[in-house]
py3Dmol code that shows the C-alpha trace and the ligand (Angstrom):
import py3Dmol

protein = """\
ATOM      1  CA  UNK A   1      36.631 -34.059  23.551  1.00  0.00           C
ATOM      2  CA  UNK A   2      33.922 -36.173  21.964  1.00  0.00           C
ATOM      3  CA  UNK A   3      34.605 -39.105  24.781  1.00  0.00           C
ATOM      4  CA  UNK A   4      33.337 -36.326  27.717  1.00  0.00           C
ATOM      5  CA  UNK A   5      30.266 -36.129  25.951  1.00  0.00           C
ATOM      6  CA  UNK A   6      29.776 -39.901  25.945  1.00  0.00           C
ATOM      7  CA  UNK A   7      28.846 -42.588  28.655  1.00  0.00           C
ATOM      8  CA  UNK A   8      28.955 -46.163  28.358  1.00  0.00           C
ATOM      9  CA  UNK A   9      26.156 -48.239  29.800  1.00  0.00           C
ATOM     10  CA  UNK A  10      24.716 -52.018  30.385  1.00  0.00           C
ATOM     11  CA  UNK A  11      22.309 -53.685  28.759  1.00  0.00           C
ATOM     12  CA  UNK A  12      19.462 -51.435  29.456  1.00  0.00           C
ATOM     13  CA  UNK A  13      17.382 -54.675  29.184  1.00  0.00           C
ATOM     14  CA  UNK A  14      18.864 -57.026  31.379  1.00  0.00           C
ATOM     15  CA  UNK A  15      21.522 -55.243  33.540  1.00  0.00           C
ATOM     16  CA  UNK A  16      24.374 -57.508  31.578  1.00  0.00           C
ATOM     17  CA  UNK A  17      27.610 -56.021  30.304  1.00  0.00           C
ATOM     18  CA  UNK A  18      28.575 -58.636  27.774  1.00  0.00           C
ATOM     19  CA  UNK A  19      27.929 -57.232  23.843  1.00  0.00           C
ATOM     20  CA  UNK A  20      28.918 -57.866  20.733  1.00  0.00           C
ATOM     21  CA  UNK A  21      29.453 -54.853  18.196  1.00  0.00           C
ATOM     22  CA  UNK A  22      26.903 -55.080  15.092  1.00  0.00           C
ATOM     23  CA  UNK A  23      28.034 -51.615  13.643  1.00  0.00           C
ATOM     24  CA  UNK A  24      29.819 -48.346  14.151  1.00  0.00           C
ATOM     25  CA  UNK A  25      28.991 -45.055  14.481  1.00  0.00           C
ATOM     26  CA  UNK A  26      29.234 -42.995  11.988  1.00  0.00           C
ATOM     27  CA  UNK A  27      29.736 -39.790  13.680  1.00  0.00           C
ATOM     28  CA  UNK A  28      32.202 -37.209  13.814  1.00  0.00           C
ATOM     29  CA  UNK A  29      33.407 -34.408  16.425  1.00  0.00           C
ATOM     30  CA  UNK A  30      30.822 -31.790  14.275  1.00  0.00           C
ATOM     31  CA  UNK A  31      28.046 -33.922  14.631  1.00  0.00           C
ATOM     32  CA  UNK A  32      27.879 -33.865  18.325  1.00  0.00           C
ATOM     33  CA  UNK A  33      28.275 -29.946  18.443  1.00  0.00           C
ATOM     34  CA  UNK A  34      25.022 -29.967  16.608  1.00  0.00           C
ATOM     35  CA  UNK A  35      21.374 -30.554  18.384  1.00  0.00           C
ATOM     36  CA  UNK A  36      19.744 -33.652  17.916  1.00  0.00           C
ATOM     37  CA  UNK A  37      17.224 -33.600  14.940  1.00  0.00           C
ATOM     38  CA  UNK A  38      14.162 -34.937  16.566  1.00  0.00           C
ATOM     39  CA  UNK A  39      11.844 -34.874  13.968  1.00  0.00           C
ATOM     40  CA  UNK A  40      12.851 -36.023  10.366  1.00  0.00           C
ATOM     41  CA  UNK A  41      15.523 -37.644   9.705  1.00  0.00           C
ATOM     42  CA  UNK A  42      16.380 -39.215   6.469  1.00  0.00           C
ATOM     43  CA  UNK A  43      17.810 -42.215   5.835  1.00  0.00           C
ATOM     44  CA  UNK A  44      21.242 -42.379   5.628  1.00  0.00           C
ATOM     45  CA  UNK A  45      21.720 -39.810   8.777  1.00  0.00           C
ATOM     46  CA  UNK A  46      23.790 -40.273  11.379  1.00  0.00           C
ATOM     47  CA  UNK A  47      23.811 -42.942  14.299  1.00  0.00           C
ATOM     48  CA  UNK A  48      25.737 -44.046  17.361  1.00  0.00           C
ATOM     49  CA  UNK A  49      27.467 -47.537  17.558  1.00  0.00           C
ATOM     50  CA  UNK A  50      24.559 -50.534  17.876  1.00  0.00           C
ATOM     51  CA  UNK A  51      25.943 -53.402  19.676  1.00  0.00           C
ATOM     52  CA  UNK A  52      23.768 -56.865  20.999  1.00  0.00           C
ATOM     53  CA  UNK A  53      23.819 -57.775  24.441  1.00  0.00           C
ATOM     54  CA  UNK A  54      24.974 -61.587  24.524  1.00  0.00           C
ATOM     55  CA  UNK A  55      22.612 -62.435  27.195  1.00  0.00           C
ATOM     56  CA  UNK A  56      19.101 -60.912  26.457  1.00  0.00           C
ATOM     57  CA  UNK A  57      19.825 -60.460  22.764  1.00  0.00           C
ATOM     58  CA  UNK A  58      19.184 -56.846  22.851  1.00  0.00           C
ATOM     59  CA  UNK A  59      20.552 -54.268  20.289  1.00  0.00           C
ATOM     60  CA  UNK A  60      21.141 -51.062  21.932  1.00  0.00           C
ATOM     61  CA  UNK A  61      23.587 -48.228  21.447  1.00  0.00           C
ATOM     62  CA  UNK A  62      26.445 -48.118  23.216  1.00  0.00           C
ATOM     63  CA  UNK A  63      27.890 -45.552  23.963  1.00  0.00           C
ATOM     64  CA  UNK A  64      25.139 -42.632  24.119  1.00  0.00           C
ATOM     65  CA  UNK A  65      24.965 -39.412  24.128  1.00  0.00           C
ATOM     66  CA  UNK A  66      24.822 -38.353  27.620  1.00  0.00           C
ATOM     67  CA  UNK A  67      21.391 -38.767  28.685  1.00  0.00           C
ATOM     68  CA  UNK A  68      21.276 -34.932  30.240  1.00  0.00           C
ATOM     69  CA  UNK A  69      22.159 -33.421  26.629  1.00  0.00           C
ATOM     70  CA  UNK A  70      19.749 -36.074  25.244  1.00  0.00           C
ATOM     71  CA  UNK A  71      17.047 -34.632  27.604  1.00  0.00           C
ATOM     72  CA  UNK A  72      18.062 -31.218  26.923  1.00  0.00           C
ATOM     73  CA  UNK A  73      17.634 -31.180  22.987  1.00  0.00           C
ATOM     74  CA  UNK A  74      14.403 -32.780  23.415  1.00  0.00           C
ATOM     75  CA  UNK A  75      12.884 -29.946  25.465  1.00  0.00           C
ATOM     76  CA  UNK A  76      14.117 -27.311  23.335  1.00  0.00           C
ATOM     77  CA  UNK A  77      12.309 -29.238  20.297  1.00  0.00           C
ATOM     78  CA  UNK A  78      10.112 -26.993  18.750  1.00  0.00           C
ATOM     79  CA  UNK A  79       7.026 -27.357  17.130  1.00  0.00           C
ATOM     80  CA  UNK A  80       6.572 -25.637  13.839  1.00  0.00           C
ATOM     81  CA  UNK A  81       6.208 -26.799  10.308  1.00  0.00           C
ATOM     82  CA  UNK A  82       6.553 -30.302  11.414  1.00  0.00           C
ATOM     83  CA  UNK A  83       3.021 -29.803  12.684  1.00  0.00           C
ATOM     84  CA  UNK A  84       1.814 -30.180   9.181  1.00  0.00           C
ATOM     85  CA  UNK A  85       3.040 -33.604   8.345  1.00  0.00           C
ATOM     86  CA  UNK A  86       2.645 -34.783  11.920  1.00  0.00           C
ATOM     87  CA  UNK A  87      -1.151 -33.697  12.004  1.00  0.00           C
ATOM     88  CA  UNK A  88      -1.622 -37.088  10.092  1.00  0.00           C
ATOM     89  CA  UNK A  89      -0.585 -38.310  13.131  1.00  0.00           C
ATOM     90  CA  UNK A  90      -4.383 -37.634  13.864  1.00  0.00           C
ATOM     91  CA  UNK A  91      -6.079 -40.694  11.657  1.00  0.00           C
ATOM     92  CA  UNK A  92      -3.326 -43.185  13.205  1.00  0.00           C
ATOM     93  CA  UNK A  93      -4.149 -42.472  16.649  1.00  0.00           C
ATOM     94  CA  UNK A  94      -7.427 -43.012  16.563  1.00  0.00           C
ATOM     95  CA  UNK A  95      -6.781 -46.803  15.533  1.00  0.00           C
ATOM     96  CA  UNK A  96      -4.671 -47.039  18.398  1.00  0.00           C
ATOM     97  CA  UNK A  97      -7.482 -45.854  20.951  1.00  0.00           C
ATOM     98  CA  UNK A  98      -9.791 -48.215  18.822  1.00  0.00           C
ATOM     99  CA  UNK A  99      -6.795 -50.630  19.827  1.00  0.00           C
ATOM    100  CA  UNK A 100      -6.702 -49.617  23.592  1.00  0.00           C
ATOM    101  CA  UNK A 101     -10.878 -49.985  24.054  1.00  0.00           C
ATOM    102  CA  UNK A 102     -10.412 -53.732  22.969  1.00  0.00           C
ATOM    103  CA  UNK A 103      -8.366 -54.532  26.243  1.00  0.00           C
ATOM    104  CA  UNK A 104      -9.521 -51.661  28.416  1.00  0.00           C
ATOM    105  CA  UNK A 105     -12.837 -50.330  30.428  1.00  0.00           C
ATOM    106  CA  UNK A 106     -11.527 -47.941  32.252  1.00  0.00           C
ATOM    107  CA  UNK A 107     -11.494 -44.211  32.345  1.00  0.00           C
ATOM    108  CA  UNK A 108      -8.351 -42.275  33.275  1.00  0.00           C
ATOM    109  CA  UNK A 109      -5.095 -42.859  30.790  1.00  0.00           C
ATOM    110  CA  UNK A 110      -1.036 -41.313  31.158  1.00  0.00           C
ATOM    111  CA  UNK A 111       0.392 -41.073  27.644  1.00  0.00           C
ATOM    112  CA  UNK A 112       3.971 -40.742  28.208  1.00  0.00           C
ATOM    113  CA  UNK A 113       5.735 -39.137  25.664  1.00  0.00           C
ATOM    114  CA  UNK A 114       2.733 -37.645  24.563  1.00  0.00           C
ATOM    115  CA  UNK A 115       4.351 -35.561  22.044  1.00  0.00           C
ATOM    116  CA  UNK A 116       1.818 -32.797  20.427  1.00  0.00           C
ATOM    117  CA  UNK A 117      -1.316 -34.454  21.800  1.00  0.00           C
ATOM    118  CA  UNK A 118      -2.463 -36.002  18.731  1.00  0.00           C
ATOM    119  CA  UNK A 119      -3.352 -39.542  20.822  1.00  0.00           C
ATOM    120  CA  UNK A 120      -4.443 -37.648  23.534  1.00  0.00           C
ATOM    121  CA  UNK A 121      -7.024 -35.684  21.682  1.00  0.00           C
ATOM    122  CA  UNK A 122      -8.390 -38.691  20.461  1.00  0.00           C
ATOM    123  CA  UNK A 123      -8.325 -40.843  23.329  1.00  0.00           C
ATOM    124  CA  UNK A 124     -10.503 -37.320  25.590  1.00  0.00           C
ATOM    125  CA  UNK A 125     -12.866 -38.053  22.137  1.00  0.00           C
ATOM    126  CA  UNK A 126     -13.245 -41.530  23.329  1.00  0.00           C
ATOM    127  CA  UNK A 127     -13.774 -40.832  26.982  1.00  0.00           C
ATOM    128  CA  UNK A 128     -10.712 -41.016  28.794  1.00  0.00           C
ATOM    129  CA  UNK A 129      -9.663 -38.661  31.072  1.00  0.00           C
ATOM    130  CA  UNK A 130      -6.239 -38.278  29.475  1.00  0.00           C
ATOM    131  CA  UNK A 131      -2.721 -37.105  30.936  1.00  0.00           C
ATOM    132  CA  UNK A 132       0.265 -36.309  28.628  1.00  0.00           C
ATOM    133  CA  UNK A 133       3.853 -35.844  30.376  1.00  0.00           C
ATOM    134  CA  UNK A 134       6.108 -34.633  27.461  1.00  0.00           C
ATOM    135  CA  UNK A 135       9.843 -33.244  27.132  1.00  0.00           C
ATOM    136  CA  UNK A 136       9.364 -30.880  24.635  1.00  0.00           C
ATOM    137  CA  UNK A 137       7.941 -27.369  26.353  1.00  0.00           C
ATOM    138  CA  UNK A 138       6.812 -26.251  22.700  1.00  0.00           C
ATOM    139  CA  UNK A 139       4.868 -29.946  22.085  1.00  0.00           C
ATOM    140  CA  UNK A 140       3.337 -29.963  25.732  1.00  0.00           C
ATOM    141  CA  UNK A 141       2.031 -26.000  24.749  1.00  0.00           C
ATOM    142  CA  UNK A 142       0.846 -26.916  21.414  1.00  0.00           C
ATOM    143  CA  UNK A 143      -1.182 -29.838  22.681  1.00  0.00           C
ATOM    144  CA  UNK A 144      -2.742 -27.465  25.136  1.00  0.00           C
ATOM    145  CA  UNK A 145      -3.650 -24.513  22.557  1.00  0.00           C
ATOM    146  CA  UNK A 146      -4.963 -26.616  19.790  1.00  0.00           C
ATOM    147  CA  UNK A 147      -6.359 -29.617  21.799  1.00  0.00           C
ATOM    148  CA  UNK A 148      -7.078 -27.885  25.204  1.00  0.00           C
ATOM    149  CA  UNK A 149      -5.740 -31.658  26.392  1.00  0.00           C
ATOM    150  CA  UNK A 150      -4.195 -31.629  29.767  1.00  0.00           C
ATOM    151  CA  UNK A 151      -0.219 -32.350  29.091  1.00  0.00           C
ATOM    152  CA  UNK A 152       2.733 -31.368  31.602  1.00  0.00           C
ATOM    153  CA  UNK A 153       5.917 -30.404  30.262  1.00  0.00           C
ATOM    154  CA  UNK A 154       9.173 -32.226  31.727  1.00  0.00           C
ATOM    155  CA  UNK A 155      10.569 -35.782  32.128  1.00  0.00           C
ATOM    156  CA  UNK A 156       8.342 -38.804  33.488  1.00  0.00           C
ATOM    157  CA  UNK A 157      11.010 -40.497  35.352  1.00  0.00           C
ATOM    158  CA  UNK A 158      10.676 -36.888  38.016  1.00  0.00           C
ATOM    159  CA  UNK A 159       7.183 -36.836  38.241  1.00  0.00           C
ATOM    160  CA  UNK A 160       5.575 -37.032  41.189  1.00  0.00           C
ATOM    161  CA  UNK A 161       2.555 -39.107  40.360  1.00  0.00           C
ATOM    162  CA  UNK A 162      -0.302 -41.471  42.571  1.00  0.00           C
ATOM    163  CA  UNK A 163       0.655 -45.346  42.662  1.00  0.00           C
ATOM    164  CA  UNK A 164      -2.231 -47.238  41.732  1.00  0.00           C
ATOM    165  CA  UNK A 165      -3.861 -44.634  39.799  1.00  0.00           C
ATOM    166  CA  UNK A 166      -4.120 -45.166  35.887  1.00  0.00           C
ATOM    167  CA  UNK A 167      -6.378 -47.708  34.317  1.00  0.00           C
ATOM    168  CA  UNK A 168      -4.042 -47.344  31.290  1.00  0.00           C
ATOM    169  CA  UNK A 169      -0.444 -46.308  30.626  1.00  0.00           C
ATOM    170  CA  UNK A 170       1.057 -45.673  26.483  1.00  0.00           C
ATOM    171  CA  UNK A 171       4.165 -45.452  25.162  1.00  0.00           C
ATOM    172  CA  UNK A 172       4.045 -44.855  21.758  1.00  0.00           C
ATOM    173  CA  UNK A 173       7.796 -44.680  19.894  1.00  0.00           C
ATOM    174  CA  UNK A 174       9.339 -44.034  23.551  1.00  0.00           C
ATOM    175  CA  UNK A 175      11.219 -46.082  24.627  1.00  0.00           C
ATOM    176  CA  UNK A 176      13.625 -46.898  21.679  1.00  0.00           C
ATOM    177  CA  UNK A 177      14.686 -42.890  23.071  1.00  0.00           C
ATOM    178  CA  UNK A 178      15.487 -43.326  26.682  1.00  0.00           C
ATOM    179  CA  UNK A 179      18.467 -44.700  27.751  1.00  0.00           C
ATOM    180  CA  UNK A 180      16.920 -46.484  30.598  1.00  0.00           C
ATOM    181  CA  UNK A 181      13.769 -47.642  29.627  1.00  0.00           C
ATOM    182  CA  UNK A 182      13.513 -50.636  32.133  1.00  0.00           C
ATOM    183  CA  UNK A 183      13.296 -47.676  35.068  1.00  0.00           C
ATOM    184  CA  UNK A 184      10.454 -45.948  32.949  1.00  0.00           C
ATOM    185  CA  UNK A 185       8.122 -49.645  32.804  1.00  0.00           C
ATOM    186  CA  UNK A 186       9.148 -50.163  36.529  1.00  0.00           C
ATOM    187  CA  UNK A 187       7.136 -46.266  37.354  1.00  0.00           C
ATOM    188  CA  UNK A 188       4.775 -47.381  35.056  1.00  0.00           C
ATOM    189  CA  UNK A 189       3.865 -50.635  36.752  1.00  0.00           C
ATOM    190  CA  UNK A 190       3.502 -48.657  39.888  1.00  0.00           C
ATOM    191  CA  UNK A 191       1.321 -45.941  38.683  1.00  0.00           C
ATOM    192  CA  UNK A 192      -1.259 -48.565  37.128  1.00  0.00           C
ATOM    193  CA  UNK A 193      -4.282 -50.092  39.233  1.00  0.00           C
ATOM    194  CA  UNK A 194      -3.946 -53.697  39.909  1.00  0.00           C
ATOM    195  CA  UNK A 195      -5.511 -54.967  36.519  1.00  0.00           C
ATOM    196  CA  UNK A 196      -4.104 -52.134  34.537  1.00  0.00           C
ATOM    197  CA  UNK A 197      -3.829 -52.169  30.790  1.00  0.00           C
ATOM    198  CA  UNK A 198       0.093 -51.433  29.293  1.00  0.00           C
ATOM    199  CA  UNK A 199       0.920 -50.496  25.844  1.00  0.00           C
ATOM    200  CA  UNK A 200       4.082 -49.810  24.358  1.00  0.00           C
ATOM    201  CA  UNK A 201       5.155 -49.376  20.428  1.00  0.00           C
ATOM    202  CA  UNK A 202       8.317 -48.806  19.233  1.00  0.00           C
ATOM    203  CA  UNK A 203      10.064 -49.781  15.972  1.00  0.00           C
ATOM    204  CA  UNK A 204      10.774 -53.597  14.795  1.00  0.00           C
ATOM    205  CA  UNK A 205      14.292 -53.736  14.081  1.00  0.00           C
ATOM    206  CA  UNK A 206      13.266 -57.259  13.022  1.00  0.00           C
ATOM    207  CA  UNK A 207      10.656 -55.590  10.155  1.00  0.00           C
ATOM    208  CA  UNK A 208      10.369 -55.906   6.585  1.00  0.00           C
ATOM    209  CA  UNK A 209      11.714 -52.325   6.197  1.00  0.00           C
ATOM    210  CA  UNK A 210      14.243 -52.954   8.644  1.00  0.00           C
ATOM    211  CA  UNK A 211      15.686 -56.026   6.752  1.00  0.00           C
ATOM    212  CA  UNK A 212      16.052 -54.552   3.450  1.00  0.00           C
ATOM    213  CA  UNK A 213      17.345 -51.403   4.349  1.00  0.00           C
ATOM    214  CA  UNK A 214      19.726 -52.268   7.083  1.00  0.00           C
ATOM    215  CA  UNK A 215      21.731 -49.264   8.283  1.00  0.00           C
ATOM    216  CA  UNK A 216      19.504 -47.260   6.212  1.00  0.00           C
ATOM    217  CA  UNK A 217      16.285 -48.362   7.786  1.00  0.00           C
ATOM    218  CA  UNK A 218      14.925 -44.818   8.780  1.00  0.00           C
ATOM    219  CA  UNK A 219      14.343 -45.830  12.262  1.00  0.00           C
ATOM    220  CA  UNK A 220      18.284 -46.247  12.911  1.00  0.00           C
ATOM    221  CA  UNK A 221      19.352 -42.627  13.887  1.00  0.00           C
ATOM    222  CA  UNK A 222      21.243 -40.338  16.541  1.00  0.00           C
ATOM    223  CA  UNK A 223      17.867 -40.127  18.728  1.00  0.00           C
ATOM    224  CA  UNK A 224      16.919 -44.163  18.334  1.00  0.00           C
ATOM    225  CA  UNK A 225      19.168 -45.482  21.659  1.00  0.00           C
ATOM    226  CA  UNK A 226      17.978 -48.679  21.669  1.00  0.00           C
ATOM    227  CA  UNK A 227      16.269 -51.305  18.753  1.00  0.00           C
ATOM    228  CA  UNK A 228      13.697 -53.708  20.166  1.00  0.00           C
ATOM    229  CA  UNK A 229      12.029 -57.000  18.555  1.00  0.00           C
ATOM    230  CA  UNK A 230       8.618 -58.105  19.906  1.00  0.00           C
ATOM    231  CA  UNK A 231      10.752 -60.272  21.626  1.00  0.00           C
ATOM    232  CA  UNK A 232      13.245 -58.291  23.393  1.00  0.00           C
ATOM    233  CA  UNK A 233      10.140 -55.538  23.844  1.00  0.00           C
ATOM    234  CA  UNK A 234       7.974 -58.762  25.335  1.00  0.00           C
ATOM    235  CA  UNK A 235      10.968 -59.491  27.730  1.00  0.00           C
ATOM    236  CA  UNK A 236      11.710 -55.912  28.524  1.00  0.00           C
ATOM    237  CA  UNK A 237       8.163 -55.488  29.769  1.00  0.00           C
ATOM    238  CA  UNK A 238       7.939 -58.822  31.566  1.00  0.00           C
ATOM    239  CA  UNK A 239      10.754 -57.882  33.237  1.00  0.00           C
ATOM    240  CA  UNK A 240       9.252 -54.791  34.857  1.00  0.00           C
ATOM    241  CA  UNK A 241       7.046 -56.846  36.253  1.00  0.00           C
ATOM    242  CA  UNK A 242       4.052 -57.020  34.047  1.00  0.00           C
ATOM    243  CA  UNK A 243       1.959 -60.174  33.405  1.00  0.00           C
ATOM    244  CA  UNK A 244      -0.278 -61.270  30.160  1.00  0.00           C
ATOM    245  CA  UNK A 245       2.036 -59.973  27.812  1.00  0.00           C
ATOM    246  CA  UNK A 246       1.322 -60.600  24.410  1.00  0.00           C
ATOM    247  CA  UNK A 247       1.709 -58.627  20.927  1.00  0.00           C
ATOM    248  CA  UNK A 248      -0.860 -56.646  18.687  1.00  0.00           C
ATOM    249  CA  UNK A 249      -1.304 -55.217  15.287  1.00  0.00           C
ATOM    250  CA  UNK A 250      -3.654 -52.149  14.480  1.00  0.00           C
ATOM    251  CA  UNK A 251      -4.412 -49.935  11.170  1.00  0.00           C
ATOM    252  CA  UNK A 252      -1.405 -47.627  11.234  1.00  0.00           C
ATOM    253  CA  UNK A 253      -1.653 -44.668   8.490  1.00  0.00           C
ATOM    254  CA  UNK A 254      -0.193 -42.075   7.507  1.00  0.00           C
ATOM    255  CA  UNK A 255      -1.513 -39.522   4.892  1.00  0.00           C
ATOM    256  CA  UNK A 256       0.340 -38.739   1.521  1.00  0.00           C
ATOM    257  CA  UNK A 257       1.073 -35.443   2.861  1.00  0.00           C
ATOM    258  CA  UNK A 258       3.435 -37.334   5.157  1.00  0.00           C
ATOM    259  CA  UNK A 259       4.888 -39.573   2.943  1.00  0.00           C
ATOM    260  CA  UNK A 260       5.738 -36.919   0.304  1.00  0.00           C
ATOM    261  CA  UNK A 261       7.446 -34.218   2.380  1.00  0.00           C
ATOM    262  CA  UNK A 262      10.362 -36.461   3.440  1.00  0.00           C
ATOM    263  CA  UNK A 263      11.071 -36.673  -0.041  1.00  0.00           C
ATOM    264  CA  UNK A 264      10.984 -33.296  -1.321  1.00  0.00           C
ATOM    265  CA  UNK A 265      13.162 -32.413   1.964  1.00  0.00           C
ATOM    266  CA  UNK A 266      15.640 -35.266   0.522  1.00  0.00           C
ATOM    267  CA  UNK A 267      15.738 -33.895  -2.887  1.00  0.00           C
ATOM    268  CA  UNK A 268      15.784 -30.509  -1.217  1.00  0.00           C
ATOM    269  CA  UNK A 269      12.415 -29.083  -3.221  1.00  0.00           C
ATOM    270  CA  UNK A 270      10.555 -28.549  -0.613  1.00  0.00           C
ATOM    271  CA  UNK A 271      11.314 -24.899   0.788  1.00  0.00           C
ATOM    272  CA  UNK A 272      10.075 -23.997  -3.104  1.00  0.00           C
ATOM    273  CA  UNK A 273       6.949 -25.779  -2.409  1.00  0.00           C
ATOM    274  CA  UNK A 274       6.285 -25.328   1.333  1.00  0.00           C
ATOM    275  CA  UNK A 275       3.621 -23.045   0.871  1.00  0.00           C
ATOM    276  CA  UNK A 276       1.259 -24.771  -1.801  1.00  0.00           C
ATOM    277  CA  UNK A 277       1.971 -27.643   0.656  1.00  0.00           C
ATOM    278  CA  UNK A 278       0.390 -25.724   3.732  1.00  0.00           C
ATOM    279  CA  UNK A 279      -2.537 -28.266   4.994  1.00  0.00           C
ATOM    280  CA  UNK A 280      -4.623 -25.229   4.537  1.00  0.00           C
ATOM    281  CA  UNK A 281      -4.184 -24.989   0.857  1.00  0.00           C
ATOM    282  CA  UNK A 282      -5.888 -26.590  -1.701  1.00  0.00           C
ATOM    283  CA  UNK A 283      -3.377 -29.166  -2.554  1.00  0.00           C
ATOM    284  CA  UNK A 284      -2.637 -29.572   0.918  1.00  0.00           C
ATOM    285  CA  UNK A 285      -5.941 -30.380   1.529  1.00  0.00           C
ATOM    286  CA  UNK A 286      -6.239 -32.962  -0.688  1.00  0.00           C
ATOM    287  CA  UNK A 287      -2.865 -34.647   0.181  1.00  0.00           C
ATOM    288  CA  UNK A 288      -3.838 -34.897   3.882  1.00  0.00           C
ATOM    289  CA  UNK A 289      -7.260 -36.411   3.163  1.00  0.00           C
ATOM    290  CA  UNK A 290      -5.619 -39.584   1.031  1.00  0.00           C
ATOM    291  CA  UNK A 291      -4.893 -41.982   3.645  1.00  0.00           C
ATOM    292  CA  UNK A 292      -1.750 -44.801   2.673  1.00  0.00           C
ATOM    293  CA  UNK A 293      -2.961 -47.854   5.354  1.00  0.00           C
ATOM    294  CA  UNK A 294      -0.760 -50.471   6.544  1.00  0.00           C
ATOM    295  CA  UNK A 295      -0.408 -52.932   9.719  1.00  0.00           C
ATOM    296  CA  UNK A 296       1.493 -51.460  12.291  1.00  0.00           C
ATOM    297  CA  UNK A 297       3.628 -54.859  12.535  1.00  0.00           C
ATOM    298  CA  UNK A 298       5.110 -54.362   9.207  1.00  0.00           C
ATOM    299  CA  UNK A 299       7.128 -51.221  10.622  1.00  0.00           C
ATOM    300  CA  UNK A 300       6.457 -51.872  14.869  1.00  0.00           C
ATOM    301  CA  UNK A 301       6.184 -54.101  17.381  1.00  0.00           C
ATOM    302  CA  UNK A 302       3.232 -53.341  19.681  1.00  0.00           C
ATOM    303  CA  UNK A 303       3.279 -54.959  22.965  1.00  0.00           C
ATOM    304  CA  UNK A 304       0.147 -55.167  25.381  1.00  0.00           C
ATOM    305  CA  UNK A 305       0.373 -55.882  28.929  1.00  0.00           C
ATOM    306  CA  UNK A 306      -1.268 -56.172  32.360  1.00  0.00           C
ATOM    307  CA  UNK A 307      -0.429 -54.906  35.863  1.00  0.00           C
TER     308      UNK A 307
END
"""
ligand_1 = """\
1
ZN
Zn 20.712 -57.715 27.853
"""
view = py3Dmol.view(width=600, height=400)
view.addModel(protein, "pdb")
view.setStyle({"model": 0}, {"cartoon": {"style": "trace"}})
view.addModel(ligand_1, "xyz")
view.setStyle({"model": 1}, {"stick": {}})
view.zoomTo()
view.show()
């Protein structure tokens, strides 16, 4: 039963079908009947089996979910409490705009993935005339209501969008998602103006955090399809066809509210405490003002690029 729900793939990097097995999943029949939980998930969840293409050095999980289902449970993601912790999402995206305006003059930006609109708020703040294309029909509404941010709900790879168009395309934590992330930087090449500025982010499965916690790095879980290094994420996105590609650090934060909620979920304290933790109470306040900072390249690998 478990196999129909399963399909094997190449290296979603490189086309190759020659891998090695680094670990196995640790999944069982009941696991699958449940959705995928897109949000938090704590370390020590559940995963697929990672395996490293021979050729292009890739680690990618093989096999995935099938990429319908995967699409499916994303679009039914809703967006409730996990607005709270994610609205410190807010302070880190404006360092990556900051990021963006270092490479970039130009005025109309595609966020893929674009979740809630946090990014895309800020980047409207900063002058862009920002686009968000999201799979989640509760994210893509949110972003809307609360950030009047102009965000279409449904999956890049269908949209019907102008070829030379953007002045700058994001990916922030995308692309370790989609099963064929090589077809979503080939429509992003083409939707960029000659000149265009690229930016993608997704995990470092080389990272500090990464190398001490190994299978219990946070970032290895059901939803995480494939683990880039800035070099497999350079090569992916040279591949595509993009030139000047080189990697970047920016001020990544996260507020304490963030950090701390995890935890209480973990211990399982935090339905008791939910409410004194709202971000409009007093205590909630406070936690979402204090700011933790950190480079993005101890936890990422940010990759910038030109059409
Ligand atoms: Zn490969």
């Amino acid at each position: 039963m478990t196999d129909s729900l399963l399909e094997y793939r190449n290296c979603p990097a490189c086309g190759q079908n020659d891998f090695e097995v680094l670990f196995d999943s640790n999944m069982g029949e009941i696991d699958f009947q449940k959705g995928i939980e897109t949000v938090y998930t704590l370390p020590g969840g559940k995963y697929g089996r990672h395996v490293q293409c021979r050729n292009c050095r890739l680690i990618y999980v093989n096999p995935i979910e099938k990429a319908g289902k995967i699409n499916e449970d994303y679009s039914k993601r809703k967006s409730d409490e996990d607005i709270i912790v994610q609205r410190s999402r807010l302070h880190a995206t404006r360092s990556q705009v900051r990021l963006i305006k270092k490479y970039d003059s130009g005025t109309s930006l595609l966020d893929i993935g674009s979740g809630e609109g946090f990014f895309l708020f800020n980047a409207s703040k900063a002058g862009y005339i920002a686009k968000g294309i999201e799979l989640s029909q509760d994210a893509a509404e949110y972003a809307k209501k609360e950030f009047g941010v102009d965000t279409e709900a449904g999956a890049f790879e269908g949209l019907q969008l102008p070829e030379n168009y953007f002045d700058v395309v994001t990916l922030w934590t995308v692309l370790e998602h989609v099963p064929y992330p090589l077809t979503i930087l080939k429509k992003a090449h083409r939707i960029l103006k000659p000149g265009g500025l690229l930016v993608v982010l997704t995990p470092n499965i080389e990272g500090i955090p990464a190398k001490i916690l190994r299978k219990r790095w946070w970032e290895i879980r059901r939803l995480h399809v494939n683990q880039f290094t800035t070099k497999t994420l350079t090569d992916i996105v040279k591949n595509a066809g993009f030139k000047n590609v080189s990697s970047a650090c920016y001020r990544e934060s996260i507020s304490l509210l963030y950090l701390v909620i995890p935890i209480l979920r973990y211990l399982k304290l935090y339905g008791k405490v939910k409410t004194s933790l709202q971000p409009k109470s007093t205590l909630g306040k406070i936690m979402d003002k204090i700011i933790v900072v950190f480079p993005s390249k101890l936890n990422y690998s940010t990759v910038i690029a030109f059409k």
